[in-house]
C-alpha positions in Angstrom: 94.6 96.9 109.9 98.0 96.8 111.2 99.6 93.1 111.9 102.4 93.5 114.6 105.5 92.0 113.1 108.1 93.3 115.9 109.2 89.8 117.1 110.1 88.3 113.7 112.3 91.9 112.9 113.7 90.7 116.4 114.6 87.2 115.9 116.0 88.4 112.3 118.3 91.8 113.9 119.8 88.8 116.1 120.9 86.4 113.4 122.2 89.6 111.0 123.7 91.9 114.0 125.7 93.8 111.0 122.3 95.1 109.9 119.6 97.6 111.3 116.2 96.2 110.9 114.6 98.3 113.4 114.9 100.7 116.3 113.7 98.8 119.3 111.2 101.4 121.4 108.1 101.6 122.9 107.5 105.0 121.4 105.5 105.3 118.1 107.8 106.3 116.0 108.2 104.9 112.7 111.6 105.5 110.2 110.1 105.9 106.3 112.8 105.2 103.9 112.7 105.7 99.8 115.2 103.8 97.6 116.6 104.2 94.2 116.0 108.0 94.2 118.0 110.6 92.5 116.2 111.2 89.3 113.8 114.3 88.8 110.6 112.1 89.7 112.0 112.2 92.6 110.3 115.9 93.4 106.6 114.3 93.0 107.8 112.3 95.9 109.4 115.1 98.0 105.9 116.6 96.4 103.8 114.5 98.5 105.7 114.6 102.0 105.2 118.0 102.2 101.8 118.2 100.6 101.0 115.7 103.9 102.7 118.1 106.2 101.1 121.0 105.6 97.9 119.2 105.9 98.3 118.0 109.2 100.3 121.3 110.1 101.6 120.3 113.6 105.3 120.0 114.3 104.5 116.1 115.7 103.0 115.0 112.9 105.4 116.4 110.4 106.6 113.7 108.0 110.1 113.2 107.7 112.2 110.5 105.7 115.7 109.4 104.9 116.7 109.3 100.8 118.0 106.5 99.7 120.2 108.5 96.2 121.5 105.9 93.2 124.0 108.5 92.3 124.2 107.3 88.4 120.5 108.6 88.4 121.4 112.2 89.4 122.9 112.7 85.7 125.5 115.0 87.6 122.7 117.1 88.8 122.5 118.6 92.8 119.0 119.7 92.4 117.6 117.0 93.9 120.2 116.3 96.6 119.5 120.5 97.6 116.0 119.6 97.1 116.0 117.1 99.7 118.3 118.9 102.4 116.1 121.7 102.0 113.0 119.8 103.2 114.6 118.8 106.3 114.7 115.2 104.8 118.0 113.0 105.0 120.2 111.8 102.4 121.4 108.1 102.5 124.2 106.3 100.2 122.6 103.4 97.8 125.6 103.2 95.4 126.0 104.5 91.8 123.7 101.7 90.5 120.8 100.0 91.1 122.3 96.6 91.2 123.1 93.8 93.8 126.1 95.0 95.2 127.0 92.1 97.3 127.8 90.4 93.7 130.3 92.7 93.2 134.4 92.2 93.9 135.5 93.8 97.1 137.8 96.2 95.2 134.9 97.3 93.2 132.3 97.6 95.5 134.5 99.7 97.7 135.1 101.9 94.9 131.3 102.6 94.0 130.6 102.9 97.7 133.4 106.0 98.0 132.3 107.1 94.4 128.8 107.4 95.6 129.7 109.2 98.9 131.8 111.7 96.8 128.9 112.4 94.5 126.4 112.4 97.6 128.6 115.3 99.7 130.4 117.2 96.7 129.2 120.8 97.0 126.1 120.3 99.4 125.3 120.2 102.5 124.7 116.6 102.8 125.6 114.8 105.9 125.5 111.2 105.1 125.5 108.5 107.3 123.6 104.9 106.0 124.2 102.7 103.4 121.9 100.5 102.1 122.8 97.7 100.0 121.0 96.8 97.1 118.5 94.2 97.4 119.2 94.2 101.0 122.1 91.9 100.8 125.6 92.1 102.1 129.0 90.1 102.8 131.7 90.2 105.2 134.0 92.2 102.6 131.7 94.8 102.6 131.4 95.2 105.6 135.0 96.1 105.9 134.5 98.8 103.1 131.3 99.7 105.5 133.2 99.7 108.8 136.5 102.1 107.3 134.0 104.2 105.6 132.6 104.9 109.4 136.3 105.8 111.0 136.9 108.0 107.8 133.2 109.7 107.3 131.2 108.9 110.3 128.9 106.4 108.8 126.8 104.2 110.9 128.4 100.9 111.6 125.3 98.6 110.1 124.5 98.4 107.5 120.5 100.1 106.7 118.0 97.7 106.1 114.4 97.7 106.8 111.4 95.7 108.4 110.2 94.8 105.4 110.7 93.2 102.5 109.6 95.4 99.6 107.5 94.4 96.8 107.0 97.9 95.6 109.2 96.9 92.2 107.2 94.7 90.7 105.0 94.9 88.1 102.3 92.2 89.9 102.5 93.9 93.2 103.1 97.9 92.8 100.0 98.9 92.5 99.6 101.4 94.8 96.8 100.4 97.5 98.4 97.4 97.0 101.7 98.6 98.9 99.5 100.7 101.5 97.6 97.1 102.2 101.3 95.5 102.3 103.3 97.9 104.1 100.8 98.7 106.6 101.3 94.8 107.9 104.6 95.8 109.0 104.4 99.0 111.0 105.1 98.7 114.6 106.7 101.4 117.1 110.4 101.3 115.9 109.4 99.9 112.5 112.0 100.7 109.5 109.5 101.3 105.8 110.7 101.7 102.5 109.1 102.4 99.3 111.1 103.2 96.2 111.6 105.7 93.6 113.8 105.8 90.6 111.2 106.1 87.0 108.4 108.2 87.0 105.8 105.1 87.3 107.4 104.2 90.6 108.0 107.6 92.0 104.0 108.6 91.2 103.1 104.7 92.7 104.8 105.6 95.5 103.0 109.0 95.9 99.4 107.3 95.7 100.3 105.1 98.6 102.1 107.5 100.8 98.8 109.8 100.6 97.0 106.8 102.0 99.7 105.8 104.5 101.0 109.0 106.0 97.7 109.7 106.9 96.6 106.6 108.2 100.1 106.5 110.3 99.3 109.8 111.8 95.5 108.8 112.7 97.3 106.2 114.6 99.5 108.9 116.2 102.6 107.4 114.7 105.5 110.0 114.0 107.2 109.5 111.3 111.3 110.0 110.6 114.3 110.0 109.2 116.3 107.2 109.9 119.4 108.6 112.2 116.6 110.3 113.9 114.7 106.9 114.8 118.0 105.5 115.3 118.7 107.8 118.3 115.6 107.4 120.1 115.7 105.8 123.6 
């Protein structure tokens, strides 16, 4: 069953206007986001996607999502970056390391933010426009490291958060049907969905429930996206 939840991702876009939480639309269109990726489990996940599309084998229903890349977890490596850009997928900046970065000192943060973006864009094709903070949290300094990252790259001005507040991590609640169960409570036309990567026992969790989901969204005629593509819906 799927709870609509798009009045509470209102009331909350209104009170953190730096942040996207959602697209609003009355299309149904749905943004899937994966965080903490970069290592080579990530390929199980890119796996699944396209397992999905061919299955369902009609250019509306093809699955596409936005990458949320840890650069320290890429080991130096482009394969998975390439891997990703060759899917058709996007590529999104989530810092060098998986940490809270609105603990950080301005200075540093802003350094790991053009760090990441450097990695992210060195020798690829990647076109990178979102970051996402990590646990979802954010200051005003940042968002002066955000907001000069946009004049000089083209980043989005918000900050890329999501309609949800994953669970996904922990070890009481990643069971997989678990997150289908979860996650399906907050899909609504516009909706923002994340699901996370980053070990092998999270990236193959995360490929059990998007068999479920990506189905189930797709009996329900949802199309699912990246997130500059949901972004520029009307």
């Amino acid at each position: 069953m799927f709870f609509i939840t798009q009045p509470l991702a209102s009331f909350v876009a209104q009170t953190f206007p730096d942040a996207l939480f959602y697209k609003p639309t009355d299309k149904p269109v749905i943004a899937l986001t994966i965080d903490d990726v970069g290592d080579t489990s990530t390929q199980f996940i890119l796996d699944a996607i396209n397992k999905h599309n061919q299955i369902v084998n009609t250019p509306e229903h093809q699955a596409k999502a936005t990458f949320f890349l840890t650069t320290s977890h890429l080991m130096g490596k482009k394969e998975t970056i390439i891997n990703i850009l060759e899917q058709q997928h996007e590529i999104g900046n989530h810092g060098v390391f998986d940490r809270t970065h609105a603990d950080l000192e301005p200075q540093e943060f802003e350094e790991e933010l053009l760090k990441a973006h450097q990695e992210l864009t060195e020798d690829t094709e990647a076109k990178i426009k979102w970051f996402r903070p990590g646990r979802g949290r954010y200051n005003p300094t940042m968002l002066k490291s955000l907001l000069k990252l946009s004049e000089t790259e083209g980043y989005n001005r918000q900050f890329a958060l999501a309609s949800m507040i994953p669970i996904d991590t922990y070890t009481l609640t990643e069971h997989p049907l678990f997150t289908v169960g979860y996650v399906s409570q907050f899909v609504f036309p516009g909706a923002i969905l994340v699901l996370h990567g980053g070990s092998m026992i999270r990236s193959k969790n995360t490929v059990l429930a998007l068999e479920k989901l990506l189905l189930e969204l797709t009996q329900k005629n949802y199309k699912i996206v990246s997130l500059t593509e949901l972004f520029e819906q009307h």
